[in-house]
N, CA, C and O atoms as a GROMACS GRO file, in nm:
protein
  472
    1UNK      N    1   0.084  -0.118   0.000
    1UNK     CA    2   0.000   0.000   0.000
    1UNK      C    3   0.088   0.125   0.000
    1UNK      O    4   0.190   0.133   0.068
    2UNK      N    5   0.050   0.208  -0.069
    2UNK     CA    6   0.110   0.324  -0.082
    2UNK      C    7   0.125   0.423   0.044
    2UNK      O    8   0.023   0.410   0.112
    3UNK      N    9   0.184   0.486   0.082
    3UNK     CA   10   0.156   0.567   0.216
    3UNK      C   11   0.192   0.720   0.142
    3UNK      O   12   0.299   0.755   0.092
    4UNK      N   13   0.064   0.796   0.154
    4UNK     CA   14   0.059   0.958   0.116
    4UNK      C   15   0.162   1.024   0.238
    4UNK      O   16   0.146   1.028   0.360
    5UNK      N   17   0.295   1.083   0.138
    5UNK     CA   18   0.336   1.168   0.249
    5UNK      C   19   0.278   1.332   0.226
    5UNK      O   20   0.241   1.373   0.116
    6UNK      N   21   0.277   1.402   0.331
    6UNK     CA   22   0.237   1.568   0.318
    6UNK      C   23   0.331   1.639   0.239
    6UNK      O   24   0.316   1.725   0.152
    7UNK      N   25   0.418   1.595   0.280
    7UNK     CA   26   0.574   1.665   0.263
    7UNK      C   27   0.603   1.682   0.065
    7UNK      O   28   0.667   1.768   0.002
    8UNK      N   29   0.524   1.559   0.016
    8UNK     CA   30   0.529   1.562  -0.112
    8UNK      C   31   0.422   1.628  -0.198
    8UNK      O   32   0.430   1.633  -0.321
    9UNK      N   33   0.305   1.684  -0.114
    9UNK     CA   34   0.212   1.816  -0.165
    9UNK      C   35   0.293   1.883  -0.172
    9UNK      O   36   0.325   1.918  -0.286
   10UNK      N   37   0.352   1.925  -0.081
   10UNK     CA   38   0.416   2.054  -0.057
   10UNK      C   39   0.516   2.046  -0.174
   10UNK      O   40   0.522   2.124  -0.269
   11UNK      N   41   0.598   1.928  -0.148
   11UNK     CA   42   0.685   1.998  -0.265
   11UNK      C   43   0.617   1.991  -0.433
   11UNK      O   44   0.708   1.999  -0.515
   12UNK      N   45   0.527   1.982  -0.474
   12UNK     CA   46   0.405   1.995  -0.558
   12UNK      C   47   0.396   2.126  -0.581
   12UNK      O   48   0.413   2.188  -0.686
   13UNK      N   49   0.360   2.171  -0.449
   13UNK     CA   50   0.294   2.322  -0.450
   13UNK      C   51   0.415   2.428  -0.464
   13UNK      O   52   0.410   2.545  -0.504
   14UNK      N   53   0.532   2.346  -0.414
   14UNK     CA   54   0.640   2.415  -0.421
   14UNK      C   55   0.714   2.447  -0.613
   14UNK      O   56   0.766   2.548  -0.661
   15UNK      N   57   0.689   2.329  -0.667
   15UNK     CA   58   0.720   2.316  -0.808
   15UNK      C   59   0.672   2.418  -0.884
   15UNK      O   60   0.737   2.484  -0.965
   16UNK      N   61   0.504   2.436  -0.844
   16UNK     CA   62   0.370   2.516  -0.939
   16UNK      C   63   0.426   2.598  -0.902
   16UNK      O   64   0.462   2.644  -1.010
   17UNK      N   65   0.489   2.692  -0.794
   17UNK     CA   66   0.543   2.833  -0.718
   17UNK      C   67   0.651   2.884  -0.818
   17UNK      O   68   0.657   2.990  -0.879
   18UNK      N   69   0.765   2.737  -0.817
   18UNK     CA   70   0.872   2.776  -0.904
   18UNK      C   71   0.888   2.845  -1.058
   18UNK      O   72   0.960   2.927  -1.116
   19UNK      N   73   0.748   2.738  -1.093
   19UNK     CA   74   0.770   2.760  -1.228
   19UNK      C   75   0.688   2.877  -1.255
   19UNK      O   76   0.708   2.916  -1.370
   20UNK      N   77   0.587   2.960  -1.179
   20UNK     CA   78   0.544   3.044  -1.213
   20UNK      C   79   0.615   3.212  -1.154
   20UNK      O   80   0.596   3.330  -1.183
   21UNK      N   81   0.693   3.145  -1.069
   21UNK     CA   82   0.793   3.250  -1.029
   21UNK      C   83   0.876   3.327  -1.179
   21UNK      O   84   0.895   3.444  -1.213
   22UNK      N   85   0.909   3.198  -1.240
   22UNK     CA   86   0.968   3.227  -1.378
   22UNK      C   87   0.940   3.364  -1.436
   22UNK      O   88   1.030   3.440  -1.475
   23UNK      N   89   0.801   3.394  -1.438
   23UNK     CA   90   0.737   3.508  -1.494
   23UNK      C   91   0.714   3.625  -1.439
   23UNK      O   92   0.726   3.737  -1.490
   24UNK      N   93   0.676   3.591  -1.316
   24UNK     CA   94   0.624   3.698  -1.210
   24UNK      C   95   0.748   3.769  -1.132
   24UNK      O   96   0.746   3.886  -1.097
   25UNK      N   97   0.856   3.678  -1.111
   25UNK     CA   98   1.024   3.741  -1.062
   25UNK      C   99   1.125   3.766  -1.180
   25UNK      O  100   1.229   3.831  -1.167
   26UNK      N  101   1.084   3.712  -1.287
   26UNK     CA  102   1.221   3.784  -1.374
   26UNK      C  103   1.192   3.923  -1.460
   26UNK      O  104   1.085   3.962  -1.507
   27UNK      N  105   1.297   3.973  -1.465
   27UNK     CA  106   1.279   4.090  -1.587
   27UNK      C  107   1.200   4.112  -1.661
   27UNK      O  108   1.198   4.066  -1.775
   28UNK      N  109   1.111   4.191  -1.612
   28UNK     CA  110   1.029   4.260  -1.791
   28UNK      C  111   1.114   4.248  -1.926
   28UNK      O  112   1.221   4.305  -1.950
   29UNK      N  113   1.069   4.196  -1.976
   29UNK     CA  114   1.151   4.176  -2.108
   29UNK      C  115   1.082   4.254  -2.257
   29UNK      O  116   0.964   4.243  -2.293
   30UNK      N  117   1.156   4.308  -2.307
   30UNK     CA  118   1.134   4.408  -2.413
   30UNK      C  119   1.125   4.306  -2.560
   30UNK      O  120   1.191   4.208  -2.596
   31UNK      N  121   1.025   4.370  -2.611
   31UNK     CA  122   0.972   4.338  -2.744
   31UNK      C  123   1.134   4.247  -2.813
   31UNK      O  124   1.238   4.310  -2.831
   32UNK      N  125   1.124   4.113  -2.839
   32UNK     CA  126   1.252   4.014  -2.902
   32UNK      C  127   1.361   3.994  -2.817
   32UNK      O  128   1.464   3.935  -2.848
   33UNK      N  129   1.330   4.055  -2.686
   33UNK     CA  130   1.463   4.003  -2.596
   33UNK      C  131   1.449   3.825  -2.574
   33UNK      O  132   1.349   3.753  -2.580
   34UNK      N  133   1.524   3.809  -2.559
   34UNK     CA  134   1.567   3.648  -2.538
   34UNK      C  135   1.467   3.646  -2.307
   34UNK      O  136   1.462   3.726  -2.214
   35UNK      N  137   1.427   3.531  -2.330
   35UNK     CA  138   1.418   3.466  -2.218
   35UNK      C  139   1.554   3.444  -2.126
   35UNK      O  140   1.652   3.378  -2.162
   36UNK      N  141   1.542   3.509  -2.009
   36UNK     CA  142   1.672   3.499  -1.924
   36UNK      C  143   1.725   3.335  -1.833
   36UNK      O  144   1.646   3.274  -1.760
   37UNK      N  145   1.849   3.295  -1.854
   37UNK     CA  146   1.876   3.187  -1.799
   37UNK      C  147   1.800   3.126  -1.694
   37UNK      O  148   1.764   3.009  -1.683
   38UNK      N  149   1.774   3.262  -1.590
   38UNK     CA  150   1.719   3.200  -1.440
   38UNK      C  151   1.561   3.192  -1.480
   38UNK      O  152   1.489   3.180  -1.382
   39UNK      N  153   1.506   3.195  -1.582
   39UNK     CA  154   1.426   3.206  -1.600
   39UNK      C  155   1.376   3.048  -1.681
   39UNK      O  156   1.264   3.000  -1.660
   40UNK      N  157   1.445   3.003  -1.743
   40UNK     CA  158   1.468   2.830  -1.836
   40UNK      C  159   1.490   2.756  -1.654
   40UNK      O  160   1.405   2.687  -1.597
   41UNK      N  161   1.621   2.794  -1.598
   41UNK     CA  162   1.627   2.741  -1.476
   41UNK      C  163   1.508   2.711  -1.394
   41UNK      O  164   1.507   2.594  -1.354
   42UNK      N  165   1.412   2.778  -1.360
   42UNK     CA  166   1.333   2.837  -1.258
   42UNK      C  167   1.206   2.707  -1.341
   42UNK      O  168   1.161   2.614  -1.273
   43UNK      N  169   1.171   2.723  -1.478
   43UNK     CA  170   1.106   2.654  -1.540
   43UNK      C  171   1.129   2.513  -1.566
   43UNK      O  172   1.031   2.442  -1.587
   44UNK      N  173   1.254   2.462  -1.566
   44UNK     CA  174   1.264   2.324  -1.534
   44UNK      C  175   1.312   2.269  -1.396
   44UNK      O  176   1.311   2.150  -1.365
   45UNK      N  177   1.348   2.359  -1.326
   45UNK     CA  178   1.355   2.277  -1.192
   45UNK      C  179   1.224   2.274  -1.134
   45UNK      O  180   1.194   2.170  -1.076
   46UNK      N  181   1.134   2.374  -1.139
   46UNK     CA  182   0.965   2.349  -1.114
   46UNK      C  183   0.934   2.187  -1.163
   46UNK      O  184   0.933   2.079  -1.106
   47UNK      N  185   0.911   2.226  -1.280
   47UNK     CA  186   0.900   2.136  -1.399
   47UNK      C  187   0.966   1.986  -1.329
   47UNK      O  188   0.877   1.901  -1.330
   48UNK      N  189   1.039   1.955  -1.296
   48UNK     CA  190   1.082   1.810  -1.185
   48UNK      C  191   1.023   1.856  -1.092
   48UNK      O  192   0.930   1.776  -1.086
   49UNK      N  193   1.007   1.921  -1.021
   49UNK     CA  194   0.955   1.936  -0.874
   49UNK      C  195   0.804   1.875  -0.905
   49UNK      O  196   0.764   1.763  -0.873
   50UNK      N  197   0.756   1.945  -0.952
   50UNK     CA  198   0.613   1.896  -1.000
   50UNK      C  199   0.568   1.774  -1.005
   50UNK      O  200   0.475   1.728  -0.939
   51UNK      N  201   0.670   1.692  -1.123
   51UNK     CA  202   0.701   1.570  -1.137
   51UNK      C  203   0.727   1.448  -1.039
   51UNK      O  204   0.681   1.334  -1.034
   52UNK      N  205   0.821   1.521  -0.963
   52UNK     CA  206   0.849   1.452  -0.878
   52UNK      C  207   0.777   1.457  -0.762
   52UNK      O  208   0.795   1.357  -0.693
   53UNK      N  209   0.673   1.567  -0.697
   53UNK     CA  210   0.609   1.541  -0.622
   53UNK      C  211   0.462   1.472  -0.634
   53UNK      O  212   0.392   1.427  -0.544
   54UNK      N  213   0.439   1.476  -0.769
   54UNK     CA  214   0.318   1.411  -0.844
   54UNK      C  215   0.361   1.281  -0.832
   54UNK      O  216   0.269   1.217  -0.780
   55UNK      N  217   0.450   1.214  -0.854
   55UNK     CA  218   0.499   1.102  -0.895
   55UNK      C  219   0.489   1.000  -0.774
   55UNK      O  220   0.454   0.884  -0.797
   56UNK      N  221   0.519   1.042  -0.641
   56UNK     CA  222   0.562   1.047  -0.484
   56UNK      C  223   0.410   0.991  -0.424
   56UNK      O  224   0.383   0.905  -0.340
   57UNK      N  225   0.320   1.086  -0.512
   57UNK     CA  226   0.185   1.084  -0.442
   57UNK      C  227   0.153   0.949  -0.495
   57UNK      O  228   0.119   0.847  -0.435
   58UNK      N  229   0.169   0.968  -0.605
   58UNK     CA  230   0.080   0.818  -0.706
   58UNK      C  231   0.201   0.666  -0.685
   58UNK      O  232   0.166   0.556  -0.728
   59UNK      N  233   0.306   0.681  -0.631
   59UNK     CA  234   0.373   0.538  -0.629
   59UNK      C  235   0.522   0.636  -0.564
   59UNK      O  236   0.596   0.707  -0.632
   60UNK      N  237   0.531   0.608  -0.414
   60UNK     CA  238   0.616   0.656  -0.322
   60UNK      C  239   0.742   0.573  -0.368
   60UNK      O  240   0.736   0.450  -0.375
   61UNK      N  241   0.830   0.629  -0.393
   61UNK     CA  242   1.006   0.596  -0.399
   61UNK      C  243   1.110   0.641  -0.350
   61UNK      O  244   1.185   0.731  -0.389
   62UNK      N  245   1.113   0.598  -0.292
   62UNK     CA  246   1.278   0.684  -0.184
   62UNK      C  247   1.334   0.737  -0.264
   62UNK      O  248   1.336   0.858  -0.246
   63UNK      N  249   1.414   0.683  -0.400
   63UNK     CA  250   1.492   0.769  -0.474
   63UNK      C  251   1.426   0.916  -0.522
   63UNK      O  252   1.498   1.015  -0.537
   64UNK      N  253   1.332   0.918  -0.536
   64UNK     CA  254   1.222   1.023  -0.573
   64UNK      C  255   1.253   1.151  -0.430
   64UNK      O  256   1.265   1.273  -0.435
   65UNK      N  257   1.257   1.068  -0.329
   65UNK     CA  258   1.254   1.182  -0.251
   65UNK      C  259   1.438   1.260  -0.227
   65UNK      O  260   1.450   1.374  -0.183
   66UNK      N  261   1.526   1.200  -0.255
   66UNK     CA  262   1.638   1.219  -0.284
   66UNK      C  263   1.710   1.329  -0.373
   66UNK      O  264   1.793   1.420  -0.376
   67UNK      N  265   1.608   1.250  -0.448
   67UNK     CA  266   1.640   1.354  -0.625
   67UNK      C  267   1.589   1.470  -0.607
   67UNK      O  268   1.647   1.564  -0.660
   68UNK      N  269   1.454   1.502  -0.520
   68UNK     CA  270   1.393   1.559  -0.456
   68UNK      C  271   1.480   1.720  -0.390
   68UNK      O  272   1.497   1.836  -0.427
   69UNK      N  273   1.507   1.654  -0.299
   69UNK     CA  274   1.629   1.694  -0.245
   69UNK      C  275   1.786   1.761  -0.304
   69UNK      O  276   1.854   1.854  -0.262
   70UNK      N  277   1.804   1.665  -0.421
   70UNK     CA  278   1.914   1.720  -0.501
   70UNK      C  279   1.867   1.870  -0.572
   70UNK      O  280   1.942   1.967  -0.571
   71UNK      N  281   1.730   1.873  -0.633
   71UNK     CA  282   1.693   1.955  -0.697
   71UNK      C  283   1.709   2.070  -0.640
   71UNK      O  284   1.738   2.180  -0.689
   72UNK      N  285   1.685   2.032  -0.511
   72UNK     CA  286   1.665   2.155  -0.419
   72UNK      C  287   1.758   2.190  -0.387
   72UNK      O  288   1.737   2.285  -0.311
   73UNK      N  289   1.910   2.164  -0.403
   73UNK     CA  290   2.037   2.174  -0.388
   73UNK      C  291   2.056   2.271  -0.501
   73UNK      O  292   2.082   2.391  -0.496
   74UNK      N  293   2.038   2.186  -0.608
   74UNK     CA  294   2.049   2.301  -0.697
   74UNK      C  295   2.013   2.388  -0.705
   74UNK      O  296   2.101   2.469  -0.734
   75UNK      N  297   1.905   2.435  -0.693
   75UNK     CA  298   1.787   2.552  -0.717
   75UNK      C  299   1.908   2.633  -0.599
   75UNK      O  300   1.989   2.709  -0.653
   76UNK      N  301   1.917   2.619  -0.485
   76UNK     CA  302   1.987   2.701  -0.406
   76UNK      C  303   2.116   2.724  -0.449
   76UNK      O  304   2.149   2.837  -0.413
   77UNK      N  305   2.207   2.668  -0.510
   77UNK     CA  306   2.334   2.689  -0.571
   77UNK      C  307   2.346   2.768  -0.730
   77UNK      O  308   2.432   2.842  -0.779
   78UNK      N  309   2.230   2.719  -0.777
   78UNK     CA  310   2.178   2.810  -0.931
   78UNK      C  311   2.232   2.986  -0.934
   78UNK      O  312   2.321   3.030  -1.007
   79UNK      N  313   2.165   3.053  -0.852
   79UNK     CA  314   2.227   3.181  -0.845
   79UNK      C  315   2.334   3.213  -0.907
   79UNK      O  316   2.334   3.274  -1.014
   80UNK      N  317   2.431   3.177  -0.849
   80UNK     CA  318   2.589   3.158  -0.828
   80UNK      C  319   2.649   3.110  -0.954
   80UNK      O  320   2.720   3.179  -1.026
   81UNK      N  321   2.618   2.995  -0.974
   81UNK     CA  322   2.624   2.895  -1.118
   81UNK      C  323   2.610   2.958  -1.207
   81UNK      O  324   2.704   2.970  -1.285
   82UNK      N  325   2.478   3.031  -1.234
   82UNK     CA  326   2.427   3.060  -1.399
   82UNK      C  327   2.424   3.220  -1.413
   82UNK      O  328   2.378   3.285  -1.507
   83UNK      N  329   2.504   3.278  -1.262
   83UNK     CA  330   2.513   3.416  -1.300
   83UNK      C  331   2.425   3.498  -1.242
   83UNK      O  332   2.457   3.617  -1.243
   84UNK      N  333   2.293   3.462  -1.177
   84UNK     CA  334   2.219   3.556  -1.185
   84UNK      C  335   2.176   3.635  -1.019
   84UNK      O  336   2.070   3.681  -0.977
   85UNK      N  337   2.308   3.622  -0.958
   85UNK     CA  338   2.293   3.625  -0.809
   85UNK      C  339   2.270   3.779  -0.767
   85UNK      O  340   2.244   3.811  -0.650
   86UNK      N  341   2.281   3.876  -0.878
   86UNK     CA  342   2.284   4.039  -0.866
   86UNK      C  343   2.112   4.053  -0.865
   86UNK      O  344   2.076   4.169  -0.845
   87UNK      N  345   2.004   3.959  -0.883
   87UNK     CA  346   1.901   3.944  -0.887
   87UNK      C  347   1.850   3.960  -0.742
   87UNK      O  348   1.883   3.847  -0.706
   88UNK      N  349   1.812   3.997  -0.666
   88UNK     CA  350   1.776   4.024  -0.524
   88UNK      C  351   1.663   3.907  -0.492
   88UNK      O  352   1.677   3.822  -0.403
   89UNK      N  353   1.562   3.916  -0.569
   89UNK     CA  354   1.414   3.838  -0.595
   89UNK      C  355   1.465   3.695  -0.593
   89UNK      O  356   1.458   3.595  -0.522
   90UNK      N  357   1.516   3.734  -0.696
   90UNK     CA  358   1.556   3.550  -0.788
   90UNK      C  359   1.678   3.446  -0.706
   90UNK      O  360   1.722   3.333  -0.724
   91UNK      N  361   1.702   3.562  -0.603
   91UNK     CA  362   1.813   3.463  -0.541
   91UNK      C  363   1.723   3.426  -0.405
   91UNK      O  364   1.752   3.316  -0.360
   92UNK      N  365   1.644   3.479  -0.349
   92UNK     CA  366   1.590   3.468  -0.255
   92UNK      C  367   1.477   3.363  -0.282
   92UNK      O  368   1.433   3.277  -0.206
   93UNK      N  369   1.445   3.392  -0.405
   93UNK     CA  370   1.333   3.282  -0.421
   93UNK      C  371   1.372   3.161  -0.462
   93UNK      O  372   1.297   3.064  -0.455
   94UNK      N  373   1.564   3.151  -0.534
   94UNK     CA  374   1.599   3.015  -0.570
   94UNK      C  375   1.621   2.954  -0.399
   94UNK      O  376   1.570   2.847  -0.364
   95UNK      N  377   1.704   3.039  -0.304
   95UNK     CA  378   1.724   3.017  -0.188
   95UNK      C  379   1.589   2.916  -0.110
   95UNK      O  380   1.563   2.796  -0.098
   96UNK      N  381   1.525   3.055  -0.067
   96UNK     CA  382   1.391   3.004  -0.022
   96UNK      C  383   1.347   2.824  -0.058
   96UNK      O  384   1.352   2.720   0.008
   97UNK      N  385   1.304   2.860  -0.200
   97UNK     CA  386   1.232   2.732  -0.272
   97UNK      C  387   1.333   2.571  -0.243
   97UNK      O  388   1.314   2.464  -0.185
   98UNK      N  389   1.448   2.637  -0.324
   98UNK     CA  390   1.531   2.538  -0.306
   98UNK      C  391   1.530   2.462  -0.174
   98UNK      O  392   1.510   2.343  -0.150
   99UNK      N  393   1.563   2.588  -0.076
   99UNK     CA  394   1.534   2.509   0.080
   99UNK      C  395   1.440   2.413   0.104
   99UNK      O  396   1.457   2.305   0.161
  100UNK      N  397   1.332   2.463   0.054
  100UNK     CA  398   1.249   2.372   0.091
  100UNK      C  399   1.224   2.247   0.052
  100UNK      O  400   1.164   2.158   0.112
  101UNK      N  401   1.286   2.247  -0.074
  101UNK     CA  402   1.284   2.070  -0.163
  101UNK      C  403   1.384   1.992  -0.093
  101UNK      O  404   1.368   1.876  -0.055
  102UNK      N  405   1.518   2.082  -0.072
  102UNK     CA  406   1.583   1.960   0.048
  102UNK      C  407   1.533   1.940   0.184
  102UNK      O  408   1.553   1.842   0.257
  103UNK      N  409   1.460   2.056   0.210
  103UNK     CA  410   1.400   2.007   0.330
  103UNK      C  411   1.285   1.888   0.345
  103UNK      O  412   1.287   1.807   0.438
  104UNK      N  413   1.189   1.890   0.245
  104UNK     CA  414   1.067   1.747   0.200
  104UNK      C  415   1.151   1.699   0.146
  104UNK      O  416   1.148   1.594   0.210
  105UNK      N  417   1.223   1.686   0.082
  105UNK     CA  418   1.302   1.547   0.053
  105UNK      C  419   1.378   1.441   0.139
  105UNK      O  420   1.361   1.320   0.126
  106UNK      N  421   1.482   1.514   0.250
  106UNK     CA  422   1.559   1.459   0.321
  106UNK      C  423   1.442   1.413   0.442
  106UNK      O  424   1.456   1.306   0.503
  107UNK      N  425   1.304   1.525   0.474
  107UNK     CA  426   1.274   1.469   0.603
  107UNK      C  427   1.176   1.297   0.534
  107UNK      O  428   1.166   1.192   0.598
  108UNK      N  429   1.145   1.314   0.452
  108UNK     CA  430   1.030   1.219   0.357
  108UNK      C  431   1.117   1.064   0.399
  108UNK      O  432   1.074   0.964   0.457
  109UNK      N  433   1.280   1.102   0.330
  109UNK     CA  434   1.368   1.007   0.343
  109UNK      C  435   1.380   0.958   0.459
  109UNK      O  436   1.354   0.840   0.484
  110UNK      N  437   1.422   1.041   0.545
  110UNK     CA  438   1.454   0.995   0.690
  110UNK      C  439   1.316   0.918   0.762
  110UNK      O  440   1.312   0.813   0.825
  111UNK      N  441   1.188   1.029   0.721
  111UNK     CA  442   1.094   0.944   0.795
  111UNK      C  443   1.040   0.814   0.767
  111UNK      O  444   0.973   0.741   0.839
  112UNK      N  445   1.097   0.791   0.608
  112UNK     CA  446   1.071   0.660   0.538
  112UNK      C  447   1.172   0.538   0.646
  112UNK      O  448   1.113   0.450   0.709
  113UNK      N  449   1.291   0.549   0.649
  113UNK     CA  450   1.379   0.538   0.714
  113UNK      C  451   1.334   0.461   0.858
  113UNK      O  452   1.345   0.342   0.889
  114UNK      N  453   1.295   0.538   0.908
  114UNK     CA  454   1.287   0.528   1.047
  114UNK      C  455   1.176   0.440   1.092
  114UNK      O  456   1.177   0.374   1.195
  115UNK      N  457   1.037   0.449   0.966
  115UNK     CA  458   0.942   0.330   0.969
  115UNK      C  459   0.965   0.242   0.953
  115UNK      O  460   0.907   0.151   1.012
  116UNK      N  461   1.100   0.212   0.830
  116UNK     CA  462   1.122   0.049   0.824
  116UNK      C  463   1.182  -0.008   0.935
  116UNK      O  464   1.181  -0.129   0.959
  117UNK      N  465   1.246   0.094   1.017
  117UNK     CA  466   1.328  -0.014   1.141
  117UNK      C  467   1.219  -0.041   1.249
  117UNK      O  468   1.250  -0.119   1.339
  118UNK      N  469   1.085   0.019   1.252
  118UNK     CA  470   1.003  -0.064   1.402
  118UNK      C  471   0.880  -0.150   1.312
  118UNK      O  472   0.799  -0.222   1.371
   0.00000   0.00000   0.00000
């Protein structure tokens, strides 16, 4: 039987946040400007988050909550990486968000963890 964790709404709700952050936190962009990096970023790390917390709900996998977790590593290290850390918004919200995917990921893991040993 499947066991619904909370932790994997959230990071759900956390994904839909990301990827619509995309629009609502980056640059106004002028008539043929190109789409900004943190902005492709912001749209596919949602884009797994989503995935992966959809995925969690319908058939629970530890590795899922891991990867989970990695994402969320990234998203917090992204800034830095792809340049766009002079962004005030966009670093706070990769920060923020990111936090929180390693945070439902690692606790999902651990609490998975801790049921199989009693």
């Amino acid at each position: 039987m499947n066991k619904i964790h909370w932790q994997d709404v959230i990071t759900l709700i956390i994904g839909l946040w990301i990827i619509a952050s995309a629009f609502f936190l980056g640059p106004t962009l002028a008539e043929g400007e190109a789409f900004p990096m943190s902005g492709w970023n912001f749209l596919a790390t949602g884009a797994v988050a989503v995935i992966l917390g959809g995925a969690a709900l319908f058939s629970f996998q530890k590795w899922e909550e891991w990867l989970t977790a990695l994402v969320g590593a990234w998203l917090v290290l992204s800034p830095w990486v792809l340049g766009y850390a002079t962004e005030t918004a966009l670093v706070w919200n990769a920060i923020v968000s990111g936090g929180i995917l390693v945070v439902m990921g690692l606790w999902t893991s651990f609490e998975e963890s801790e049921s199989a040993i009693f």
